[in-house]
C-alpha positions as CSV (number, residue, x, y, z in Angstrom):
1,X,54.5,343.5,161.4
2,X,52.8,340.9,163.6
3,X,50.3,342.6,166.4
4,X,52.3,343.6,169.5
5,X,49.2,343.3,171.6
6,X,49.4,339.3,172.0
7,X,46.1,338.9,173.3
8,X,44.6,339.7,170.2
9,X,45.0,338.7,166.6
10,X,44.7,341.5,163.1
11,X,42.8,339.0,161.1
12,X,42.1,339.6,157.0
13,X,39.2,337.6,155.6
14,X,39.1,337.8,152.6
15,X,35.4,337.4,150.7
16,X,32.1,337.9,152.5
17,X,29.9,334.8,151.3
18,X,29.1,332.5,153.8
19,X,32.9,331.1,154.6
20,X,33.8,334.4,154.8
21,X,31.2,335.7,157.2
22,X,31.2,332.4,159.0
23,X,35.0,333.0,159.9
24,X,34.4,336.3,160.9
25,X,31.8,335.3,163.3
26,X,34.0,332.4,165.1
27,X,36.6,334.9,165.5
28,X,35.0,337.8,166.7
29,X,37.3,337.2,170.1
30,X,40.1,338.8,167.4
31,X,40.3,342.0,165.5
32,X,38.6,341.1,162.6
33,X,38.5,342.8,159.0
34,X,36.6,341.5,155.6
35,X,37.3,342.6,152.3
36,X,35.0,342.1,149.9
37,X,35.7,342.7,146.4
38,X,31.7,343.5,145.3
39,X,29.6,346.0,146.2
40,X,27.4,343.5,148.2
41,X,24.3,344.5,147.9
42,X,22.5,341.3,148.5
43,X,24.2,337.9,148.3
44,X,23.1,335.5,145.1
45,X,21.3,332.5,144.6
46,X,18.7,330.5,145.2
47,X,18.6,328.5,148.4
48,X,20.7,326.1,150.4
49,X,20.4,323.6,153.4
50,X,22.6,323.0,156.4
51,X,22.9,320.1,157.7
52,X,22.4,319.3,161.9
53,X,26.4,319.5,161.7
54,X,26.8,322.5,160.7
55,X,23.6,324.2,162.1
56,X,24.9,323.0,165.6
57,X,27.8,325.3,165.3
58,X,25.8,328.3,163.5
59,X,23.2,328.3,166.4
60,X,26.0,327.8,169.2
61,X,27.4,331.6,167.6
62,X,23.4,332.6,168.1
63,X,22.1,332.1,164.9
64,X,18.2,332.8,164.8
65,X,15.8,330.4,163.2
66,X,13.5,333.2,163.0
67,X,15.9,335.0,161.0
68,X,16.5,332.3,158.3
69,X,13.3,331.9,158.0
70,X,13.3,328.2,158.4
71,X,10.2,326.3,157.5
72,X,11.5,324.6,161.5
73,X,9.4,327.9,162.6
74,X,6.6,326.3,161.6
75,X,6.1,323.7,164.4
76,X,6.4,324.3,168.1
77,X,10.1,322.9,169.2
78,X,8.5,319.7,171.2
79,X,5.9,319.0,168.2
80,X,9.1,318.8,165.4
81,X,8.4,315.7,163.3
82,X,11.4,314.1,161.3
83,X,13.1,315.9,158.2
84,X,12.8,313.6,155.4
85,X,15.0,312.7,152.4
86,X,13.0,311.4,149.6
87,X,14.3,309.8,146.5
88,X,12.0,309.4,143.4
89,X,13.1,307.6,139.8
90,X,12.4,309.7,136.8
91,X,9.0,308.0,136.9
92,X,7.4,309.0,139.7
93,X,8.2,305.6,141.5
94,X,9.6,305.7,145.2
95,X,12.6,304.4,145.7
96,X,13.6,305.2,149.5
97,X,12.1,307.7,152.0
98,X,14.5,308.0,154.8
99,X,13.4,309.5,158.2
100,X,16.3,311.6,159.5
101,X,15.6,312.5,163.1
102,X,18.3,315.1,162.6
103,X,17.3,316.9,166.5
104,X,17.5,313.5,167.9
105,X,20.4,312.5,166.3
106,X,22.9,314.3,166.0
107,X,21.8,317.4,168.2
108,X,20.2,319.8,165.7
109,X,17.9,320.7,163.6
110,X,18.6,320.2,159.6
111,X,17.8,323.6,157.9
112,X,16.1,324.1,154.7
113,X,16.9,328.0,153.7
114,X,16.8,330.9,151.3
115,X,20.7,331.2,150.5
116,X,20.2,335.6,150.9
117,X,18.7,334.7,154.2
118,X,21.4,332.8,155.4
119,X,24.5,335.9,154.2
120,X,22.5,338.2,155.8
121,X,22.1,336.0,159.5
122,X,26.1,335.4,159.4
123,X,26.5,338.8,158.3
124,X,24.5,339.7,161.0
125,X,26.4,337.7,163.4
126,X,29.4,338.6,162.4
127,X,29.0,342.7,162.7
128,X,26.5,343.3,165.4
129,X,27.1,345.0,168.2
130,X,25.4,342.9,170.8
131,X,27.7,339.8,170.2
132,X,29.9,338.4,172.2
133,X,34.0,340.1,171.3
134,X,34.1,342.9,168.9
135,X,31.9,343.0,165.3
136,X,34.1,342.6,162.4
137,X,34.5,345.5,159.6
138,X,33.6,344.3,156.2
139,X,34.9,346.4,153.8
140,X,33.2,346.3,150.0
141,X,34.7,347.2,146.7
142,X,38.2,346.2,148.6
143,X,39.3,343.8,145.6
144,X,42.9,342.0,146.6
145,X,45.1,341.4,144.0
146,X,48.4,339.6,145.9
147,X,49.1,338.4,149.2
148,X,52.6,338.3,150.7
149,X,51.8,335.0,153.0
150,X,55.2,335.1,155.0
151,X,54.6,338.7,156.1
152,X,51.2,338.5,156.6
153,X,50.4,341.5,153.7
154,X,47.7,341.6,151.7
155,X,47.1,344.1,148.7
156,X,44.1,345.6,147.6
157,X,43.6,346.8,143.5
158,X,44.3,350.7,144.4
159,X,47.2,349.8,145.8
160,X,46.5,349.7,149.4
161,X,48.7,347.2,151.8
162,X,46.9,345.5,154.7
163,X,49.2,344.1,157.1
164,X,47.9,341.2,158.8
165,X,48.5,338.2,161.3
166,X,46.3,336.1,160.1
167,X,45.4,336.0,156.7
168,X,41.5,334.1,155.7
169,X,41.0,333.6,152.2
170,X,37.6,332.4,151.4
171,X,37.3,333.7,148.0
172,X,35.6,330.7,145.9
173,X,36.9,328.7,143.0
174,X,39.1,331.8,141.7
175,X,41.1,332.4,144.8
176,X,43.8,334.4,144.9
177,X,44.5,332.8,148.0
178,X,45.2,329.7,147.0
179,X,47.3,331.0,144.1
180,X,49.8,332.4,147.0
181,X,49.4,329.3,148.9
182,X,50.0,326.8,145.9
183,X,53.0,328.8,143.9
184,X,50.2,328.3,140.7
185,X,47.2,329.3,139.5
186,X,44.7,326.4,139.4
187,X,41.3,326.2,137.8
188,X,38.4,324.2,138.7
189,X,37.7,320.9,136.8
190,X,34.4,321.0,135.1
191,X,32.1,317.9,136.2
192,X,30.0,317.4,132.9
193,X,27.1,318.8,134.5
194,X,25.5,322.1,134.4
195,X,22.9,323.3,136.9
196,X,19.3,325.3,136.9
197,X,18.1,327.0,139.6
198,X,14.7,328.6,140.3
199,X,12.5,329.5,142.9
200,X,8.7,328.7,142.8
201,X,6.5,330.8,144.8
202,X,3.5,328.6,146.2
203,X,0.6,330.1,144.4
204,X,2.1,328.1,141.6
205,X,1.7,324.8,142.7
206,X,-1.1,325.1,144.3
207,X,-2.7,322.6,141.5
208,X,-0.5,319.9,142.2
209,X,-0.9,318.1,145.3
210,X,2.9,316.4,144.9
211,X,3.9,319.9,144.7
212,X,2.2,321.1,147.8
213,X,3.8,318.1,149.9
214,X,7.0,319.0,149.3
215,X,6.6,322.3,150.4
216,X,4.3,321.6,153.2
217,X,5.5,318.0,153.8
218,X,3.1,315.3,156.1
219,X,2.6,314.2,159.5
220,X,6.1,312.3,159.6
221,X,8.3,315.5,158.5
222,X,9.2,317.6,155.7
223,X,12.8,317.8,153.7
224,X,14.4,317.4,150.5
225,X,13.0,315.4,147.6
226,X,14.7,314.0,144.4
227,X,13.1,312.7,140.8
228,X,16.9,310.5,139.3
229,X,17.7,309.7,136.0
230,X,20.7,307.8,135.3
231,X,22.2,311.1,134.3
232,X,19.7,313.9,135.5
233,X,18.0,314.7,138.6
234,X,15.8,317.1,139.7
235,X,16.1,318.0,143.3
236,X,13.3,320.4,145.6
237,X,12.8,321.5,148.8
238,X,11.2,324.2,150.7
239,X,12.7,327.5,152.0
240,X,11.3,331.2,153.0
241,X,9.1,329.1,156.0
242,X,7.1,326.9,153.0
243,X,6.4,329.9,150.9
244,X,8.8,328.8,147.6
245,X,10.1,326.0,146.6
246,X,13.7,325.4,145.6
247,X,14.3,323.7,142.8
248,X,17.9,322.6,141.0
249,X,17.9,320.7,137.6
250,X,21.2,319.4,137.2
251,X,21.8,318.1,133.1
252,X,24.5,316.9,131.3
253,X,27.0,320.1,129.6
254,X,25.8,319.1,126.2
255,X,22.5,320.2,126.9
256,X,23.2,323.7,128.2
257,X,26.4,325.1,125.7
258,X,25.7,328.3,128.0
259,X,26.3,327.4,131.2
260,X,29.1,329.3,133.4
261,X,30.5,329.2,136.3
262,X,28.7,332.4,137.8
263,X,25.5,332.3,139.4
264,X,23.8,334.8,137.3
265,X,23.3,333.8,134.0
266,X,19.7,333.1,132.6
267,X,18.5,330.1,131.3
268,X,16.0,329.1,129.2
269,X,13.0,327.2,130.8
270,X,12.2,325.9,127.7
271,X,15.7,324.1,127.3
272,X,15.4,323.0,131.0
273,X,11.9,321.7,130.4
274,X,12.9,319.7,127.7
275,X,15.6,318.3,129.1
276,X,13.4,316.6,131.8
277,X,10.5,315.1,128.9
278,X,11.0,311.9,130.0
279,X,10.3,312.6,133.4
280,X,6.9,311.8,135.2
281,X,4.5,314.0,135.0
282,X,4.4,316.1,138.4
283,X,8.4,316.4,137.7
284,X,7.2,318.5,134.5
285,X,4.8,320.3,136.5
286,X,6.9,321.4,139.1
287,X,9.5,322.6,136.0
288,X,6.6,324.4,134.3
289,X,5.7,326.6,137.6
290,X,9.3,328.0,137.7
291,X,8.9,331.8,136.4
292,X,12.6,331.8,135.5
293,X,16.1,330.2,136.2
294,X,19.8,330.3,136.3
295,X,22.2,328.0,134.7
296,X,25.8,327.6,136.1
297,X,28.4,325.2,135.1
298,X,29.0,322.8,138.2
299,X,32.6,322.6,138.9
300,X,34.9,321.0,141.4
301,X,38.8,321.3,142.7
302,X,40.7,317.9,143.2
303,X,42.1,317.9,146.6
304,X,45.0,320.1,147.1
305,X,48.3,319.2,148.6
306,X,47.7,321.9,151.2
307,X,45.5,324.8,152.4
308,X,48.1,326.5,154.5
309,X,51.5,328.7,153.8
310,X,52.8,331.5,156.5
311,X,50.0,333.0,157.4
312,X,47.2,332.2,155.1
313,X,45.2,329.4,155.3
314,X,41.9,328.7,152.7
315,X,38.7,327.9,154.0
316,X,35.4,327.3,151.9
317,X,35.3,326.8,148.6
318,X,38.7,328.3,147.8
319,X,40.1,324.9,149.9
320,X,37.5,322.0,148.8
321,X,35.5,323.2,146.1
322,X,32.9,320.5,145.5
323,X,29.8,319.3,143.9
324,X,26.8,319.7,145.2
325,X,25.6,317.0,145.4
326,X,25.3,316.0,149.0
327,X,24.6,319.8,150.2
328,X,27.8,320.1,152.1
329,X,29.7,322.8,151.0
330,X,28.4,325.7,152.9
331,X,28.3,323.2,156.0
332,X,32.3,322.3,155.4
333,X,33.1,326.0,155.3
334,X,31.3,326.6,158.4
335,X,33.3,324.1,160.1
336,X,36.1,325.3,158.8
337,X,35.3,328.6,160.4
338,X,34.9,326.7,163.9
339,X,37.9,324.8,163.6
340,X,40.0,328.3,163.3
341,X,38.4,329.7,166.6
342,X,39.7,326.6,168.4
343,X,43.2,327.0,167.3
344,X,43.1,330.6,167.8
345,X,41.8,331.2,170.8
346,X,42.7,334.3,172.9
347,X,46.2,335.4,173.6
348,X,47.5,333.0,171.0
349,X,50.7,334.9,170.2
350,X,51.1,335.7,166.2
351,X,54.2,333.8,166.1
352,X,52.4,331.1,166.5
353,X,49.9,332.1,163.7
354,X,52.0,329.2,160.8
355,X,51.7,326.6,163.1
356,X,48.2,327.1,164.1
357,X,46.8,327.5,160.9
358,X,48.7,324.2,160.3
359,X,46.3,322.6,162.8
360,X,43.6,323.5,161.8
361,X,44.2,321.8,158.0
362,X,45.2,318.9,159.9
363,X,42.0,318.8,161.8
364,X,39.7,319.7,158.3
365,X,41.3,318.0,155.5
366,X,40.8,314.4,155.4
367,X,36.8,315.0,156.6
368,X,36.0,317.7,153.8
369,X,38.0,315.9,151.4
370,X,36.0,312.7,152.3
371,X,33.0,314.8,151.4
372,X,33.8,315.9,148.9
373,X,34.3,312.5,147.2
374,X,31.2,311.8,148.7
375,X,29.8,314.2,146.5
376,X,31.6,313.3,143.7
377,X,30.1,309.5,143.8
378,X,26.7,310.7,144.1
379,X,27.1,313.3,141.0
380,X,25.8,310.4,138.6
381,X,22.2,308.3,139.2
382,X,22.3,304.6,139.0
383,X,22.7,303.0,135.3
384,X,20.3,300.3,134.7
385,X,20.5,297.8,136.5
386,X,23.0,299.5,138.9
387,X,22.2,299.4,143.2
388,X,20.7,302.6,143.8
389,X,22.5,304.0,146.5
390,X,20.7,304.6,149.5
391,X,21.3,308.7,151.0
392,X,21.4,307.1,154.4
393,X,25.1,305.5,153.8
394,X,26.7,308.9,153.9
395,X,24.4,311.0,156.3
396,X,25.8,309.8,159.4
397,X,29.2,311.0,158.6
398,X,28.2,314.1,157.1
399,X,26.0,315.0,159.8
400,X,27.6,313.4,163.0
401,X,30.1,316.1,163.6
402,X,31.7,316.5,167.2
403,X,33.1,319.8,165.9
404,X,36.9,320.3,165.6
405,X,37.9,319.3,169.6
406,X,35.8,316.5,168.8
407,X,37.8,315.6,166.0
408,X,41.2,316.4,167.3
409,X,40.2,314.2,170.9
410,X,38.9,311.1,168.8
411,X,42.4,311.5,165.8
412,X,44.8,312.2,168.7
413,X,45.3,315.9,167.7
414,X,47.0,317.7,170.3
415,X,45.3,321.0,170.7
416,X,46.7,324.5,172.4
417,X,46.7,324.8,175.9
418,X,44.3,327.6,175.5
419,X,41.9,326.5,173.1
């Protein structure tokens, strides 16, 4: 049954990754409850990067800089020099270096981070007492296996029934939520690309001054830097306040028969240092230095003909799965997250709850789904003889986000009274 105390919504997230702990920090002004199927112990992966768009809205919830340990830490806030993006060819040759005066800009900083640092911040956010509303419960090993979107129920592997007003499901590319949202199961398409990921502590580079300036970039900034084939790239930035460098490989399937689609697998340096030997020389270098890696099949979901049923809507992943290739998917599900505390602000009644959640996909879809083609056009280098295609085309879209009243005022979306 719906929550007789109007003034507050029962709200299930379901997952804890970054969506999920995102949502449950924007909606802390509700009764909020995560389940999370794992035991989560410590989130996985390597690293990840926010861009000034979402970053606006993670330090307007009080997200500490500190905390992510963001190589930002490094420079006194009036001494800042531009972030970077730096795009190589597989020789070594420069083909743009883009200044992207991301404070400036478009109002915030753009954040280079260890992905376990990040979890833990939102997690952080999301539970803590001092906040602002009440800290969310996450519950772990709280695996759901169906969800009831009309009623609002939601139940768990043991049986247990969770009656809810607003149902979150942030649960990746093999949601359960969008299975009760879409009537079908759907799977994610592969993208013909598989995906290594290591992290290289500094005292292995320290022989390679290319190596070093990535981590430590120059007087005009640091950021992210790219070596492109026409159908490889290797892609590094720094995280943990300079101290490792994050690198992803991404290669054609055929080259890595045993990829998944889970983080956690191992690869085999060997394989991934092979599959750059055409590459210039500090490219090799930087592949040599990793002490390990993971391999994970990169995947995508076409756009789906809605996120929404009842009471469940899907944020994240589970909504706009997508490659990533312009670094936008845990800044889309962050968004997301935002979006739902504007159309649920307090007192929103839960009969309300459908049409809300309606809103809110009509405020989010076309802009992730733009992204995510975004990121499907840049999933392939240049051919020869091809245009390369310059980063800076899609960063003021990605990154010039008014947030979802900014959005709704500037597409004519009517918003609640309320919000």
């Amino acid at each position: 049954m719906p929550n007789a105390d109007s003034s507050q919504l029962d709200v299930v997230v379901i997952g804890a990754g970054i969506a999920g702990l995102a949502a449950a920090t924007a909606l802390r002004h509700h009764n909020v409850t995560v389940l999370e199927q794992s035991r989560l112990k410590e989130e996985v992966g390597a690293a990840i990067h926010l861009g000034p768009n979402a970053a606006k809205i993670a330090l307007g919830w009080g997200m500490s800089l500190d905390n992510l340990n963001s190589p930002e830490t490094q420079w006194a806030d009036d001494a800042i020099p531009s972030d970077q993006y730096h795009e190589l060819g597989h020789d070594g040759k420069t083909h743009f270096k883009i200044p992207i005066f991301a404070r400036k800009e478009f109002g915030a900083p753009w954040l280079l981070n260890h992905r376990v640092d990040l979890h833990n911040e939102l997690r952080r956010l999301a539970t803590t007492e001092a906040g602002e509303g009440k800290p969310a419960t996450v519950r772990t090993a709280a695996r759901v296996v169906q969800i009831d979107p009309e009623a609002g129920v939601v139940e768990l592997a043991d049986g247990e029934k969770i009656h809810a007003d607003v149902i979150i499901a942030a649960d990746g590319i093999h949601s359960v939520g969008r299975t009760a949202v879409l009537g079908q199961k759907l799977v994610a398409n592969r993208s013909g690309h598989s995906a290594y990921r290591a992290l290289i502590p500094r005292d292995r580079l320290l022989d390679n001054p290319r190596a070093l300036a990535i981590l430590d970039g120059d007087e005009k900034g640091m950021g992210l830097t790219t070596f492109m084939g026409s159908d490889r790239r290797l892609v590094a930035y720094p995280c943990r306040k300079g101290t490792l460098l994050n690198i992803v490989a991404i290669v054609p399937d055929s080259e890595a028969e045993s990829s998944t689609e889970e983080w956690h697998v191992q690869g085999d340096p060997e394989k991934l240092l092979k599959s750059f030997e055409n590459f210039c020389d500090d490219a090799k270098f930087i592949l040599r230095a990793a002490p390990s890696c993971n391999l994970w099949q990169l995947r995508e979901q076409d756009p789906l003909e809605t996120w929404t049923k009842g009471r469940v809507i899907l944020i994240g992943d589970a909504a706009h799965a997508m490659l990533p290739h312009q670094g936008q998917g845990g800044g889309q599900a962050i968004e997301d997250a935002e979006a739902l505390a504007v159309v649920l602000p307090t007192s929103t009644p839960a009969s309300a709850v459908p049409e809300r959640l309606q809103l809110a996909e009509k405020i989010r879809y076309e802009r992730a789904t733009r992204i995510q083609s975004y990121s499907r056009e840049k999933a392939l280098g240049p051919k020869p003889g091809e245009k390369v295609v310059n980063a800076q085309e899609h960063a003021a879209y990605n990154f010039g986000y008014a947030g979802a009243r900014g959005y709704a005022e500037k597409h004519g979306i009517a918003l609640p009274a309320s919000a």
